[in-house]
N, C-alpha and C positions, 0 to 999 in steps of 0.2 A: 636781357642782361640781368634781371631783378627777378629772384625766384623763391624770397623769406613767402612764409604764409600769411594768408591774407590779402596776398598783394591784389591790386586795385587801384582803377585812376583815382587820382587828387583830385579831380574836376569834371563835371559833369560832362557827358558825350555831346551834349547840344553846342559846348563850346567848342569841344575838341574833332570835332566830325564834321565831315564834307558835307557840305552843301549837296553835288550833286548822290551824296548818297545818305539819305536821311537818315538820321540813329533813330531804331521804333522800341528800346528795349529799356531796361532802367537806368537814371539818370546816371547814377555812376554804378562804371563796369567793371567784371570782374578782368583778372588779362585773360585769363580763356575767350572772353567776347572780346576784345579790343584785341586780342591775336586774328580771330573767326571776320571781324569786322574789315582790318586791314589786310586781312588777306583777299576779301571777296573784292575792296576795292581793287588792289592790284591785279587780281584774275579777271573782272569786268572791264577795264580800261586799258590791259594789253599790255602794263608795266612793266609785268616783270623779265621782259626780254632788254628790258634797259635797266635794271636793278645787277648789280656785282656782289653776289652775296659772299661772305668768309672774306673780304679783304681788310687786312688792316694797315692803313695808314701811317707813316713816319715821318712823312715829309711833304713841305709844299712849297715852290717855289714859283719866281715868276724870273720872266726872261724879256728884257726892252728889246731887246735886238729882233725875236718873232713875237713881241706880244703874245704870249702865250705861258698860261701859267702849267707848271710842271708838278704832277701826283706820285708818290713811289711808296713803298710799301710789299708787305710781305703775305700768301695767302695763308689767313691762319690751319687752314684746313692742310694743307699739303708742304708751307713753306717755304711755295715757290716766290721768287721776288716779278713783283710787276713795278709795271709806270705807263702814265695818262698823260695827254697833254691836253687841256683845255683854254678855251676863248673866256671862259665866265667860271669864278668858286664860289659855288653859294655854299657855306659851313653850317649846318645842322644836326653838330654832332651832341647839343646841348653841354649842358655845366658840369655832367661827370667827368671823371678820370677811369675811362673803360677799363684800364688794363689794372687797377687795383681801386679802390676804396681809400678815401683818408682816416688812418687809424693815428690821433695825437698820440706821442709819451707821454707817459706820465709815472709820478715815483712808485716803486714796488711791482710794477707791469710783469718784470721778468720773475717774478717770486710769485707771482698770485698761481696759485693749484688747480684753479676749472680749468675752461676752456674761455677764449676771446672770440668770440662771432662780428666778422660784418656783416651786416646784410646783403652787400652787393657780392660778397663771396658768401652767399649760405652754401653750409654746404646741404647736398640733394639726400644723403640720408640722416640728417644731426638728431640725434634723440634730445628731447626736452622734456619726456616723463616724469614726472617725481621731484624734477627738479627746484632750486631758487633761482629767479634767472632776475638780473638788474638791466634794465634797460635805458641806455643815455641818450638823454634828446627828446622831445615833446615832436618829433615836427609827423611831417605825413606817411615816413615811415614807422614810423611808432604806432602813430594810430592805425595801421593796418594789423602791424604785428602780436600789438599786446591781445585783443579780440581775440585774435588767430590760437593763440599757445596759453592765454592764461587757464582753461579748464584741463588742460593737463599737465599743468607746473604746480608744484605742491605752492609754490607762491612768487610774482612777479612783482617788483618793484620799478618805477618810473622815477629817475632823476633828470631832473631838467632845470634849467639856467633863469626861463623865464618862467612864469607863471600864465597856462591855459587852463580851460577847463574843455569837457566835451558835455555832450548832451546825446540821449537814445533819437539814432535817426532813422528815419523811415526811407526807404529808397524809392521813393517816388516822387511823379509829378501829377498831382488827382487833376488839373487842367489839360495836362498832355492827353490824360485817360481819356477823357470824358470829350475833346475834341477827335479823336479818334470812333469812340463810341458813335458820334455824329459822323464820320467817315470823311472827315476834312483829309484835304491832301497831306500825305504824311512833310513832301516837303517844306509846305506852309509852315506845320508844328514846329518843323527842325527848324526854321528858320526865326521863325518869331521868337523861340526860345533863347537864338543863339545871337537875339540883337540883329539879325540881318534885314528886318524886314519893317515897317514903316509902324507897326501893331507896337503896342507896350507892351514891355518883358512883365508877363502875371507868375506868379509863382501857384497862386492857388485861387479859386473861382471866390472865396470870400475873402480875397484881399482889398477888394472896395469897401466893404464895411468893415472889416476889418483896420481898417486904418490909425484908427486913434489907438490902440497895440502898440506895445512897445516894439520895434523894428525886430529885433531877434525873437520875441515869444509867434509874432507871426511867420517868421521863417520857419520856425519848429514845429509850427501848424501847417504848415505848407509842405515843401517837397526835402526841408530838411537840409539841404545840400552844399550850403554856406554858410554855416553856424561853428565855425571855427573862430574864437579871438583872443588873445592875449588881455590881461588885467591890465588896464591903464588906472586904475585907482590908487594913491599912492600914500604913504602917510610917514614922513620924518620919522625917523628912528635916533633914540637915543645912542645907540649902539653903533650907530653909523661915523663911518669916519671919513673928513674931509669936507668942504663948505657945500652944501645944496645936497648930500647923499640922502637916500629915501632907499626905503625896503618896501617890499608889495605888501599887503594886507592879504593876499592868499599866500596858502602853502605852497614852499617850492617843491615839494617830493610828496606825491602821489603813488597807493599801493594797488595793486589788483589781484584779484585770488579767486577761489572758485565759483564761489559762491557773487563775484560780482555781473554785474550788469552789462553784458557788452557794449561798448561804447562804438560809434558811428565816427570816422573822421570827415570833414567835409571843410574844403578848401576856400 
């Protein structure tokens, strides 16, 4: 569905991948691997003769009289109309809205002279060259995106609501490594990593002595991969209006340009 550049899970494979098929690659994937990954699941395990690929969905109903709940929908690919009847709906279609993107109004929208981009509709050849490009929103697609197009945007801008920061991340896990180098079973790794297994979740072999570290400087020594947080420091502004208002002590709007630093987003 999500094809801006950069794209890449929010969250590390260890949480996001099966058990019985161990993730052995970097903590977080690009979708090229998390496409390559889900697909060997499904070709290993005989799925996809039970998977309905192109269909989409418009309705769902249930029925007391057969217990049975009712699927109907159209195939996107041909536009043929089908329908299912099932005993059980399990819905896993997540919190998008597939068939468009939320784009708010806002004043002057219809007057503005570029171009309006969502993400979830990028389009597959959009030139961003030379460009100024603003981009709204701090969250995880941002951080994919801005890395991705700021060295060939004469200059990007970041407006956002709340106040984050990022920090340069390393995509690694030097404990996963180094358990591997020892030729421990890769399931073990995936599993300890991902909270499954009876072992404490380490992020990096000197987090024991490490400890007395501030919790985030040690993540950043570590595999990187959770150092994502909003400024909860706050401080009364006189400028604020209404009783208890506070303004953040960081900037809300952040710029990026060529010459910057790529930033890591990590969930």
């Amino acid at each position: 569905m999500h094809r801006y550049p950069g794209i890449r899970s929010d969250s590390d494979l260890y949480t996001f991948g099966y058990r019985f098929k161990p993730w052995t690659s970097t903590p977080i994937a690009t979708a090229d691997e998390t496409l390559k990954y889900m697909g060997e699941v499904i070709e290993d395990n005989g799925i996809d003769e039970h998977i309905r690929y192109q269909h989409q969905f418009d309705s769902a109903s249930w029925s007391s009289d057969t217990q049975t709940g009712r699927l109907a929908g159209r195939c996107s690919d041909t536009g043929a109309p089908f329908a299912f009847t099932c005993n059980f709906l399990w819905m896993c279609q997540g919190y998008y809205e597939h068939a468009r993107g939320y784009t708010p109004a806002w004043d002057g929208m219809d007057s503005f002279r570029g171009q309006i981009v969502h993400p979830q509709t990028w389009p597959e050849n959009l030139d961003y060259r030379g460009k100024r490009v603003l981009v709204i929103g701090s969250g995880a697609t941002t951080a994919t995106i801005v890395p991705a197009i700021a060295s060939d945007c004469e200059h990007v801008t970041v407006l956002q609501r709340s106040p984050t920061y990022f920090i340069p991340g390393r995509n690694e896990n030097p404990l996963a490594s180094q358990l591997r180098e020892l030729q421990i079973d890769e399931s073990w790794i995936h599993g300890s990593f991902a909270g499954r297994s009876s072992t404490s979740r380490l992020n990096s072999p000197s987090d024991v002595s490490n400890s007395r570290k501030p919790p985030r400087m040690n993540c950043w020594q570590g595999s990187a991969t959770t150092c994502l947080t909003t400024t909860t420091s706050r401080r009364t502004s006189p400028r604020a209006t209404g009783p208890g208002a506070s303004a953040s002590r960081s900037c809300r709007m952040g710029t990026f340009s060529k010459a910057s630093r790529p930033a890591r987003r990590t969930s």
